[in-house]
NUVONU-349697 format. One record per residue (C-alpha): residue number from 1; x, y, z. Coordinates in Angstrom, 1 decimal, padded with zeros to 4 digits. Example, Ala and Ser with C-alpha at 12.3 -4.5 7.8 and 13.67 -1.06 7.14 Angstrom:
# NUVONU-349697
+-----+--------+--------+--------+
|   n |      X |      Y |      Z |
+-----+--------+--------+--------+
|   1 |  012.3 | -004.5 |  007.8 |
|   2 |  013.7 | -001.1 |  007.1 |
+-----+--------+--------+--------+
# end
This chain:
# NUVONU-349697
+-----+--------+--------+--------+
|   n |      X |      Y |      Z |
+-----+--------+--------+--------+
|   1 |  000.0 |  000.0 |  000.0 |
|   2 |  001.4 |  003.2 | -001.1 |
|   3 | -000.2 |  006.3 |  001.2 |
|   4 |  001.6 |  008.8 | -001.1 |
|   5 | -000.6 |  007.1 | -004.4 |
|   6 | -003.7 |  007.2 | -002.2 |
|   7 | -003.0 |  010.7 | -001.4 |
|   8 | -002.6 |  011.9 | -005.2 |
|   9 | -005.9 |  010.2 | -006.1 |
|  10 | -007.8 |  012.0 | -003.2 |
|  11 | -006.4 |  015.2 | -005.1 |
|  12 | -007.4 |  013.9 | -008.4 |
|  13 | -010.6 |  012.9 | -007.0 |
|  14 | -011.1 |  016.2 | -005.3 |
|  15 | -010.4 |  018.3 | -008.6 |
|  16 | -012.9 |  016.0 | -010.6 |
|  17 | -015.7 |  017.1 | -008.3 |
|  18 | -014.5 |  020.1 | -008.3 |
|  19 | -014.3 |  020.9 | -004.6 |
|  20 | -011.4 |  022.7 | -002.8 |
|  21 | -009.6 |  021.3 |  000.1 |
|  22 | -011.6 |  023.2 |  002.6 |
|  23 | -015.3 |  022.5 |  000.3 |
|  24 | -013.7 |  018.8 |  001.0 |
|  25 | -013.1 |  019.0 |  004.4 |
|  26 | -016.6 |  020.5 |  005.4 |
|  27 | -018.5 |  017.7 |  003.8 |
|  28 | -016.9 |  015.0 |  006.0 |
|  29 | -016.3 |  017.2 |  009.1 |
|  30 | -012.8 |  017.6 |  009.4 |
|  31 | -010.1 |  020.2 |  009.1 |
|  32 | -008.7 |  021.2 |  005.4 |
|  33 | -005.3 |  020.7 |  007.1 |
|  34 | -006.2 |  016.7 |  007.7 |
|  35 | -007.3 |  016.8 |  004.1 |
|  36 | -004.2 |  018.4 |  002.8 |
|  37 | -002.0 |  015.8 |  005.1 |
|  38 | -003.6 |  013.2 |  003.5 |
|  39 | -003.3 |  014.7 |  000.2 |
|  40 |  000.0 |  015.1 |  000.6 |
|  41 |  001.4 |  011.9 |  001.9 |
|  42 |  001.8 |  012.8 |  005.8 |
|  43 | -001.0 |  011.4 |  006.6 |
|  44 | -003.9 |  009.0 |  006.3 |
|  45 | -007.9 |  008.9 |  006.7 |
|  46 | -009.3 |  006.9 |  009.8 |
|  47 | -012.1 |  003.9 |  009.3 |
|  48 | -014.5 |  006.6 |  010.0 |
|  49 | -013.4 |  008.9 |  007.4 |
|  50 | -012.5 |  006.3 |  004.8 |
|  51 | -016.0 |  005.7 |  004.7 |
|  52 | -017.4 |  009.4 |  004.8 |
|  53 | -014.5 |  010.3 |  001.8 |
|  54 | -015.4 |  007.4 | -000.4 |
|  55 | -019.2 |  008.4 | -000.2 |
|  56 | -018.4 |  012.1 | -001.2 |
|  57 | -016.2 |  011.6 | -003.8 |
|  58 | -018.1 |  008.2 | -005.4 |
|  59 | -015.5 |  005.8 | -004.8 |
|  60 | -015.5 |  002.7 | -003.0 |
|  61 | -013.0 |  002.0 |  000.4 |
|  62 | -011.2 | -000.5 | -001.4 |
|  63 | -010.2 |  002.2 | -004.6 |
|  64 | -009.5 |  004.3 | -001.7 |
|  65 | -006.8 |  002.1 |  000.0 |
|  66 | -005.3 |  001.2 | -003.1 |
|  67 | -004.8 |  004.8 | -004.9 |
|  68 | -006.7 |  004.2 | -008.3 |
|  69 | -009.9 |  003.3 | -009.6 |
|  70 | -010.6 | -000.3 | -009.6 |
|  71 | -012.2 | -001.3 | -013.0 |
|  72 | -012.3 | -004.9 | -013.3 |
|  73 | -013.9 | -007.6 | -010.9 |
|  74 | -011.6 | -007.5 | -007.6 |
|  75 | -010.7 | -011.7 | -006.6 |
|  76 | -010.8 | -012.9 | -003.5 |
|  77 | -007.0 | -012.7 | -002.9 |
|  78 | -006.7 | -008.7 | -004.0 |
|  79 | -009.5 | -008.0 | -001.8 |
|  80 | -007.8 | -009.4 |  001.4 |
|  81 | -004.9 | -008.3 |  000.1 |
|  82 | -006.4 | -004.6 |  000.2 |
|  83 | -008.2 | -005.2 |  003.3 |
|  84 | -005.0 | -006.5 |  005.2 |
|  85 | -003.0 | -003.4 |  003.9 |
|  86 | -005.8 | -001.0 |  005.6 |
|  87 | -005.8 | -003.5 |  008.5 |
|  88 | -002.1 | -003.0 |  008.6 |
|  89 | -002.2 |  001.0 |  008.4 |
|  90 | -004.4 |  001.2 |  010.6 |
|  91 | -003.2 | -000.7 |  013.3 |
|  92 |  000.1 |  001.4 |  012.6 |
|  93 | -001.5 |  004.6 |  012.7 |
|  94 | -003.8 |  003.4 |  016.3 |
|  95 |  000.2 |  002.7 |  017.4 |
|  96 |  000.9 |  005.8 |  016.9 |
|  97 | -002.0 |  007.5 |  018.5 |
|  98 | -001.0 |  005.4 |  021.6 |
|  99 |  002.2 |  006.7 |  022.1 |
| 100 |  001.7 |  009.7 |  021.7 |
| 101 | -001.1 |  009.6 |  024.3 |
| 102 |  001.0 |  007.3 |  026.5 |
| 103 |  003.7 |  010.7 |  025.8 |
| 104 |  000.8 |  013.4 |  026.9 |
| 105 | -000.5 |  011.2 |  029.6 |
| 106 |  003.1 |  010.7 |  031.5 |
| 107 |  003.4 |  014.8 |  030.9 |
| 108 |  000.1 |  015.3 |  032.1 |
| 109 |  000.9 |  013.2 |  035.2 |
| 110 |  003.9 |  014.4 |  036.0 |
| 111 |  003.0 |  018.1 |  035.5 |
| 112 |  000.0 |  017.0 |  038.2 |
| 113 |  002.5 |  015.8 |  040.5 |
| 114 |  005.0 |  018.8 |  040.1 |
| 115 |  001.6 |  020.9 |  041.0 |
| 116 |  001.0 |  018.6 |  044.1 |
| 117 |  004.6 |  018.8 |  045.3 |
| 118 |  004.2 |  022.4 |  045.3 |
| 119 |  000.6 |  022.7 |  046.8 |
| 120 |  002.0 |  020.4 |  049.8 |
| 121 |  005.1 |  022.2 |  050.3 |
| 122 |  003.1 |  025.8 |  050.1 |
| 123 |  003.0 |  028.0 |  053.1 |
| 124 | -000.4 |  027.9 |  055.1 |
| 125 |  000.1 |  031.2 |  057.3 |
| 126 | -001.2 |  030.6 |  060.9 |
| 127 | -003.6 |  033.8 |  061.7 |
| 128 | -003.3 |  032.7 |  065.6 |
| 129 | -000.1 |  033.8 |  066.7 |
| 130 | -001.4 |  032.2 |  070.5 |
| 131 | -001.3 |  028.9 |  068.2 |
| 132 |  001.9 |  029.7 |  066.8 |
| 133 |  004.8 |  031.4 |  069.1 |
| 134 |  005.1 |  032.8 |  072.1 |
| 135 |  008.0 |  035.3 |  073.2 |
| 136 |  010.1 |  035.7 |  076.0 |
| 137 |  013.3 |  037.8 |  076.9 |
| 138 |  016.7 |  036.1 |  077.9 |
| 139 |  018.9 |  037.0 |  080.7 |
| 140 |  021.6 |  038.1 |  078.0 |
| 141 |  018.8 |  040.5 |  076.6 |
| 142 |  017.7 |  038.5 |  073.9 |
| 143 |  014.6 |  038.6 |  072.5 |
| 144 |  013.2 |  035.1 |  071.4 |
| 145 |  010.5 |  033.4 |  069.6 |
| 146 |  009.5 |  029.9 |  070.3 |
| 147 |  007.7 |  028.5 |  067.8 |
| 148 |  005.2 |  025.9 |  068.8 |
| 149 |  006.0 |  022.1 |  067.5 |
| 150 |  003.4 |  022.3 |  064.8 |
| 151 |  005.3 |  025.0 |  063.1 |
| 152 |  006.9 |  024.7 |  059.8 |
| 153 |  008.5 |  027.5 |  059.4 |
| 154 |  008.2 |  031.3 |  059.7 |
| 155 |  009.5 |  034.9 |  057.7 |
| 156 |  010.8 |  037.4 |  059.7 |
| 157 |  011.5 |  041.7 |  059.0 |
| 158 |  013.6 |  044.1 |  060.4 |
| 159 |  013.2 |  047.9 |  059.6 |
| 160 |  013.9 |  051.4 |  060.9 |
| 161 |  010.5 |  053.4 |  061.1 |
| 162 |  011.6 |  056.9 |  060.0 |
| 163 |  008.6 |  058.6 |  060.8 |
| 164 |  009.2 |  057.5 |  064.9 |
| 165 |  012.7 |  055.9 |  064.9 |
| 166 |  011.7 |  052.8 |  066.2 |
| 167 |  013.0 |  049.6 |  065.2 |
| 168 |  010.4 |  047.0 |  064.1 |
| 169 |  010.4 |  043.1 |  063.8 |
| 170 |  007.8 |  041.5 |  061.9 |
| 171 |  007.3 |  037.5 |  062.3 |
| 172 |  005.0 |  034.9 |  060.3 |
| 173 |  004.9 |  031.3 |  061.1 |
| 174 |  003.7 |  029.1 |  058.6 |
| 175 |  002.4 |  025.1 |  058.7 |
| 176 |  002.6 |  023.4 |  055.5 |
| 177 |  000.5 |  019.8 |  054.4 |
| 178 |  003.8 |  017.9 |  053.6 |
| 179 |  004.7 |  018.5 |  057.3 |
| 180 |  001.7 |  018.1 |  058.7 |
| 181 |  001.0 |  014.7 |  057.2 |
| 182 |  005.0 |  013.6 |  058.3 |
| 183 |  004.9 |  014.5 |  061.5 |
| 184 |  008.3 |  017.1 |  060.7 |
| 185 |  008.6 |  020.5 |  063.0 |
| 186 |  010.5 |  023.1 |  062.6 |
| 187 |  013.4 |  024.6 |  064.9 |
| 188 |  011.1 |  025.7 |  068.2 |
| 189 |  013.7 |  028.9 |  069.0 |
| 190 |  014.2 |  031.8 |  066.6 |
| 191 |  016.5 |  034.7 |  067.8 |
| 192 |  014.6 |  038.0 |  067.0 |
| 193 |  017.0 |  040.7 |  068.7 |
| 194 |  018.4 |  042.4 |  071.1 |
| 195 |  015.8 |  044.2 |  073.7 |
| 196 |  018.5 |  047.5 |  072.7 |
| 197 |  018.2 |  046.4 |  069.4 |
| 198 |  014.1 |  046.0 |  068.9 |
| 199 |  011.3 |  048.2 |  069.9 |
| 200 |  008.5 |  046.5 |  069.1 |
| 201 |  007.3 |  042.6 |  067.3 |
| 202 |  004.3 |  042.4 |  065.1 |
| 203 |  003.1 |  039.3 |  064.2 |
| 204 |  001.5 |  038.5 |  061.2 |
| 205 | -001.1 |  037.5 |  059.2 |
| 206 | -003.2 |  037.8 |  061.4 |
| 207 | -007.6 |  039.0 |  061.1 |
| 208 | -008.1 |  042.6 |  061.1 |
| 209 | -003.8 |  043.4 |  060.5 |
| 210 | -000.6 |  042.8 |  062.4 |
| 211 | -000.8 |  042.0 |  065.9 |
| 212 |  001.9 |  043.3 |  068.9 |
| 213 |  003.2 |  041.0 |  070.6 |
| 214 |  005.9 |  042.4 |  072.1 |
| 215 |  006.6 |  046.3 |  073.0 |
| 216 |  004.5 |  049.5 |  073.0 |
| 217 |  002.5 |  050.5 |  069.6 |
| 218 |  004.3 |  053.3 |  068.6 |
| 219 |  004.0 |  055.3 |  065.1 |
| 220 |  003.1 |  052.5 |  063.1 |
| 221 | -000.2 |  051.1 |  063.4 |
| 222 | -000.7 |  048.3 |  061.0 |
| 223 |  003.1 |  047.1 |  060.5 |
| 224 |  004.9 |  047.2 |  057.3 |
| 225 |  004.3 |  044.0 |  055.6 |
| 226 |  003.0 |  044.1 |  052.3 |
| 227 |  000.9 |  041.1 |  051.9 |
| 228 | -001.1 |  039.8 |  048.6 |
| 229 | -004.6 |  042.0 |  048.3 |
| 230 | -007.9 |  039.7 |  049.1 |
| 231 | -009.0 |  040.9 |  045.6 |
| 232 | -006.9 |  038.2 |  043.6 |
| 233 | -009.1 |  035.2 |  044.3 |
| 234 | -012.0 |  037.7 |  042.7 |
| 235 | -009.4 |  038.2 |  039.7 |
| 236 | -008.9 |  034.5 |  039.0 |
| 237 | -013.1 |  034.0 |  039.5 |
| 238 | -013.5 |  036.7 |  037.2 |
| 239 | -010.7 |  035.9 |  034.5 |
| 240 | -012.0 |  032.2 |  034.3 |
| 241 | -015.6 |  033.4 |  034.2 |
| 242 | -014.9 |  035.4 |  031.2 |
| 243 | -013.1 |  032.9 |  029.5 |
| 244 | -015.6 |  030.3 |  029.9 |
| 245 | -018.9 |  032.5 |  028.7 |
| 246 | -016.3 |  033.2 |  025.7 |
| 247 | -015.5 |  030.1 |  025.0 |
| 248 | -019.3 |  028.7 |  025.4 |
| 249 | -020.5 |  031.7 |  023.2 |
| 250 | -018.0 |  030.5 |  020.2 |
| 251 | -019.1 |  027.6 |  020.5 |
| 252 | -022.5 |  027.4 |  020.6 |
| 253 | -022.1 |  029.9 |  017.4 |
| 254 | -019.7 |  027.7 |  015.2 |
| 255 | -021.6 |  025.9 |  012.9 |
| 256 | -018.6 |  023.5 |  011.8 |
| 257 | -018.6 |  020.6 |  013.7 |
| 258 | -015.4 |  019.6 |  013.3 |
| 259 | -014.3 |  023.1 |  014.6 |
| 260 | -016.9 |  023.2 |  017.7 |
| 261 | -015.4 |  020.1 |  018.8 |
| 262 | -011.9 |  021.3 |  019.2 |
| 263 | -014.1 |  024.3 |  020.6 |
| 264 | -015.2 |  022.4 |  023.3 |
| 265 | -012.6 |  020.8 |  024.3 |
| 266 | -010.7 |  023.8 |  024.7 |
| 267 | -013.3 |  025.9 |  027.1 |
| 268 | -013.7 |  022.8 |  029.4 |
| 269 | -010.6 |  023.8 |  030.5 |
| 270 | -011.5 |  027.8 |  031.9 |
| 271 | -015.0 |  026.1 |  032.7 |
| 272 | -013.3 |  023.8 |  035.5 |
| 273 | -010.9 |  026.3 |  036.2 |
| 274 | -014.0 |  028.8 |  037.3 |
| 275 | -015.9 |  026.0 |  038.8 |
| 276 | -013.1 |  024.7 |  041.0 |
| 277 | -012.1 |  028.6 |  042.7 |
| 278 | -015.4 |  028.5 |  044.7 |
| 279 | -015.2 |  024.8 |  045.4 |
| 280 | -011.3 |  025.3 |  046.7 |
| 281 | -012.0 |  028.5 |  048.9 |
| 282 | -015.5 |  028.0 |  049.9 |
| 283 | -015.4 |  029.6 |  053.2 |
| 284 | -011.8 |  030.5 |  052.8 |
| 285 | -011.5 |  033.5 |  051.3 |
| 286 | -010.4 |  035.7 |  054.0 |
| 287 | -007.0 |  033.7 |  053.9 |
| 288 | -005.3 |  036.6 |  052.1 |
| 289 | -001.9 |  035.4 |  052.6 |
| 290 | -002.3 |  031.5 |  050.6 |
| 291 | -002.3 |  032.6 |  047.2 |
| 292 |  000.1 |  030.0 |  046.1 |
| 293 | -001.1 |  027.3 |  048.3 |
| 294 | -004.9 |  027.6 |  047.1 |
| 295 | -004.2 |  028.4 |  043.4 |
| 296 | -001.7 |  024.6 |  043.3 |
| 297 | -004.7 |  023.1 |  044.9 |
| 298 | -007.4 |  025.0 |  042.6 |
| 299 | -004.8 |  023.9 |  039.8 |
| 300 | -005.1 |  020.2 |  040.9 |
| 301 | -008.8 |  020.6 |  041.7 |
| 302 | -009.0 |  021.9 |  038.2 |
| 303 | -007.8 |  019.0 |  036.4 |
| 304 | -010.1 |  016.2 |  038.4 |
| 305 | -012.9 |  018.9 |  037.4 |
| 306 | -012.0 |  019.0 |  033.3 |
| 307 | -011.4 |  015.2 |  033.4 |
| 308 | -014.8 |  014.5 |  034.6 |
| 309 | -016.6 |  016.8 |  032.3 |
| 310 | -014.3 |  014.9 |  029.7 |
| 311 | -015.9 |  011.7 |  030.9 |
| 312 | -019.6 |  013.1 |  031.2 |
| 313 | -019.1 |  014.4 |  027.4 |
| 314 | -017.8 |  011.0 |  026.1 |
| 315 | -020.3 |  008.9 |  027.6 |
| 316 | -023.1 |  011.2 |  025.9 |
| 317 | -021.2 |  010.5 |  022.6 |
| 318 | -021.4 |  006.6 |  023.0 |
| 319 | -017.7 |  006.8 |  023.2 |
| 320 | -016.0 |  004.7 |  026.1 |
| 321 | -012.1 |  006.2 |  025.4 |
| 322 | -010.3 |  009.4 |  026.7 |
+-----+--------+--------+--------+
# end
């Protein structure tokens, strides 16, 4: 079987009828690109195509396969001879199909698990700094933090206030899953200063700003940590939201099938996107400081979400495969 003879009679076919490559491509629902890979020699027509080509351009599957008109009676042994060689092509081409799936799958997976690394090892900020540190002076004049046992880690500031010249410490202690779920703390004693050295320590996040927990509040009344603005959950729900009416609106609007269903496909993704940000911070959206941690885990969320509207959309075709 020769794919590059099959391809030139498609052409010739194609010109007798007198259809362009696009004309072509509409009648049987697929792209003009497919049409011109297959006119070409880089690429051949499914069973399911094979069948809708032969009946638009009046020839049978069998002319098809072999690349020319088939004017005499066929025996028995060219037809299974003709039938093996599509047999055999397609069986090469399914090979094909399944590794490169078995390719996007393992990327797929291992972008998933690069995502859940990273949603495990994100920071979730404790608000309660009662639940997360206590300080106490040493007899060298140290000031100290000791971190309760459930702490992963913490951030901590030192700057001048120029407006009052006081010296300010700022401290955040942090839990994350992966520790959590191992049973791994942190160091429990964290050297903040010198008592000559620090005037006052703000801890933070914390609800309603940065709370003193060592000192007298001076100039500064709600610290100087600049932290991620509660807005940006709204700008992901908005972005996806947008995105998916978009997407929806094309298609609903594209009248090429072929075209609606690579449509389709494509929104699913914004659509779970949108669908999993409520689902992820339901009740949670005061936590101001976990914008990495909540969008790896809306990310993750997201792609259990597309995969089952994936299924749902299959199983409404008739169609059992991913």
């Amino acid at each position: 079987m020769n794919i590059e003879k099959t391809g030139q009679f498609i052409a010739e076919l194609r010109r007798e009828k007198q259809f362009t490559q696009v004309q072509l491509a509409d009648a049987i629902h697929v792209s003009d690109k497919a049409v011109s890979r297959w006119e070409t020699g880089r690429g051949f027509p499914d069973i399911d195509n094979l069948e809708a080509l032969s009946e638009c351009l009046d020839v049978s599957i069998a002319e098809l396969i072999k690349g020319e008109r088939i004017n005499e009676p066929v025996s028995g042994d060219e037809l299974n001879d003709i039938a093996s060689d599509g047999l055999s092509l397609t069986r090469s081409l399914i090979e094909k199909r399944k590794i490169t799936s078995t390719i996007l799958g393992f990327v797929m997976g291992l972008i998933i698990i690069i995502i859940a690394v990273i949603h495990m090892m994100s920071p979730i900020y404790i608000k309660d700094p009662g639940k997360a540190l206590t300080i106490e002076k040493l007899s060298d004049g140290s000031i100290v933090a000791v971190l309760d046992k459930n702490v992963s880690g913490y951030d901590i500031d030192r700057f001048m206030d120029q407006d009052s010249g006081r010296s300010l410490a700022f401290i955040g202690c942090y839990r994350t899953r992966w520790d959590q779920l191992s049973g791994k703390s942190s160091e429990t004693l964290v050297r903040i200063g010198n008592k000559n050295e620090i005037d006052e320590v703000y801890y933070y996040p914390a609800d309603g700003g940065d709370v003193l927990i060592y000192g007298e509040k001076g100039a500064t009344e709600n610290g100087g940590v600049v932290t991620l603005p509660r807005l940006v959950y709204n700008y992901w729900l908005i972005i996806g939201g947008i995105l998916s009416a978009a997407g929806i609106i094309l298609y609903l609007t594209c009248r090429k099938k072929y075209y609606a269903e690579k449509i389709q496909n494509a929104v699913l993704l914004p659509v779970a996107f949108t669908i999993s940000i409520p689902l992820c911070l339901l009740g949670r959206f005061d936590e101001v400081y976990n914008a990495s941690y909540y969008f790896t885990g809306i990310l993750l969320l997201t792609a259990a979400v597309y995969l089952v509207l994936r299924i749902i959309i299959l199983l409404k075709k008739g169609k059992c495969y991913l």
